[in-house]
N, C-alpha and C positions, 0 to 999 in steps of 0.2 A: 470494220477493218480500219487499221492506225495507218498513219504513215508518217516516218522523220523523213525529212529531206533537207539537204543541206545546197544556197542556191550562192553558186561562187564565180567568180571573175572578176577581175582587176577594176580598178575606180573606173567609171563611166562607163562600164559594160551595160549598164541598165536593169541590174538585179531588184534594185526598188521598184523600178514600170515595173517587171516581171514579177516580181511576188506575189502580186493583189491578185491576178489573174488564175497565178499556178493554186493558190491556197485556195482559193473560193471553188475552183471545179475539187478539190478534195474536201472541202471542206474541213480546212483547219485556219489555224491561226496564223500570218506573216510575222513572223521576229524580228526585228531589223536592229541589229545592238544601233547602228548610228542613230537611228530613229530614239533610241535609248538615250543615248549622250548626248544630242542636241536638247530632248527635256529634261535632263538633269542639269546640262549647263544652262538656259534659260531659267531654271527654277532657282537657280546657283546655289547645287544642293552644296556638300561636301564633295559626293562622286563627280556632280560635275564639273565644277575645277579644278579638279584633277584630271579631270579627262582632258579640259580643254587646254592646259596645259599641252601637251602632248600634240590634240586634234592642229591646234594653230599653226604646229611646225610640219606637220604632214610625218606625224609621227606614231606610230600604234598605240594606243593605252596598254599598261603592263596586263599580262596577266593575271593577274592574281585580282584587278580589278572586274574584267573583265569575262573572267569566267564568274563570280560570285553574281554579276548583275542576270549573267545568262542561267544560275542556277536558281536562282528567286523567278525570276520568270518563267522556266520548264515548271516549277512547282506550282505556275496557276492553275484550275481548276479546267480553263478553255483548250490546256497542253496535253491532258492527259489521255487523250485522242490521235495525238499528232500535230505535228507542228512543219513548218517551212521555217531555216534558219535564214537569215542574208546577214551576211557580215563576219559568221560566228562560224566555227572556228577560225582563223587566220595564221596560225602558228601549231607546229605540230605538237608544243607541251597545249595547246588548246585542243587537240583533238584526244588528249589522254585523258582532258580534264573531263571531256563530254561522254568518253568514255565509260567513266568512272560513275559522272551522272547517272547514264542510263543504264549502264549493268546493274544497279541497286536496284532498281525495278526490272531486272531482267529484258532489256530492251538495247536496241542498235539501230545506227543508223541507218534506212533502206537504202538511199542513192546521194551523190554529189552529182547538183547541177553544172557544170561549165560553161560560163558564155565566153565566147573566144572572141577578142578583137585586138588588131594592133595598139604598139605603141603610141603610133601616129596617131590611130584613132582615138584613142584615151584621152591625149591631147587635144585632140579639134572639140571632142565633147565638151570637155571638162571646161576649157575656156567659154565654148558656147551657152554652160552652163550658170558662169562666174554672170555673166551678160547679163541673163534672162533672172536668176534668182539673188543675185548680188552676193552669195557665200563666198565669206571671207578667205575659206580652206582654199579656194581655185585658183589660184595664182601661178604663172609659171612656174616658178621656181619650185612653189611647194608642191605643185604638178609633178615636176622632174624628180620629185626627191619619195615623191608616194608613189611614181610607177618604179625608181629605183627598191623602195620597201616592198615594194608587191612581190618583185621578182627574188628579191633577197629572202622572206622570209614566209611569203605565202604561197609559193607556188608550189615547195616541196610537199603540201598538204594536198596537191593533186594527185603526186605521186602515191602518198600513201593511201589514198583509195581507189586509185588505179592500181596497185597490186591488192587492195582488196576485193575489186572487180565491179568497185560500187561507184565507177565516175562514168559517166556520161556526158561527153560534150557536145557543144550547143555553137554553131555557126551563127555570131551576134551580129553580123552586119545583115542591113536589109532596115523594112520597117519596123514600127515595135509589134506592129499584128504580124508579118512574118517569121519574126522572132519568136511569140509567145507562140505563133502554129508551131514551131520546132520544137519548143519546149512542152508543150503537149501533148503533143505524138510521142515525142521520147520519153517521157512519164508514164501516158497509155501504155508502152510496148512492155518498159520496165517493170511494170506494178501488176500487171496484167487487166487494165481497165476496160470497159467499153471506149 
């Protein structure tokens, strides 16, 4: 049995903690497009400068980049099982594009994960996090301007799988083990697991 799953919420929701945990009880693969763009811009491929372009101002990479990195990587070998996205889609021509992906192989999304936490919260993370890992992206300002982008251009991609009846939300305040218990259980129920 396969499983897509797509694991969403705003910066500092804590979808990176939560992926490693949710992929390995299914046993598949974490995606993490950031996790992408930070080794392309370290590598300073072509993609990553351009990405980092973009990532510095707290700003999306375009599409067209962005879905090509996420289609080279569904075509690995470890995907063709099922995958856990983080990051991927973010815009709703990104949900057409993944679409398109997997109808070729006759496949769709199972579920969107939703971690839900305030504005505020995003904030006190996000800074907390500038502290502890020194990333350049955390800064107030580009703070304000990536929860402003969340809300402007990624959250209508809740809606569209909430009328497809594939989102599931995820109460993200607590610990990250009370957290990942909520995202497990809500997996369990959805998928029909032990």
């Amino acid at each position: 049995m396969s499983f897509r799953l797509i694991l969403a919420g705003p910066p500092g929701a804590g979808k990176g903690t939560q992926a490693t945990t949710v992929s390995e009880r299914l046993g598949i693969p974490a995606i993490s497009t950031g996790e992408i763009f930070r080794s392309e811009m370290a590598s300073q491929s072509d993609v990553g400068l351009e990405a980092q372009r973009y990532i510095s101002e707290g700003n999306l990479v375009p599409d067209s980049v962005t879905n090509e990195i996420v289609r080279r990587r569904l075509a690995q070998p470890d995907a063709a099982e099922g995958f856990l996205l983080d990051g991927y889609p973010r815009t709703l021509d990104q949900i057409s594009a993944l679409d398109e992906m997997l109808a070729d192989d006759g496949l769709s999304i199972d579920a969107m994960l939703d971690i839900e936490i305030s504005d505020e919260e995003i904030m006190g993370r996000l800074l907390k996090r500038a502290e502890i890992e020194g990333r350049a992206d955390d800064t107030p300002e580009v703070i304000a301007h990536r929860i402003s982008v969340y809300h402007e251009a990624t959250e209508p991609i809740l809606d569209a799988f909430r009328e497809r009846g594939k989102l599931i939300s995820i109460n993200g305040l607590g610990t990250i083990g009370e957290v990942r218990e909520r995202i497990v259980a809500a997996v369990n129920e959805r998928l029909g697991l032990d």
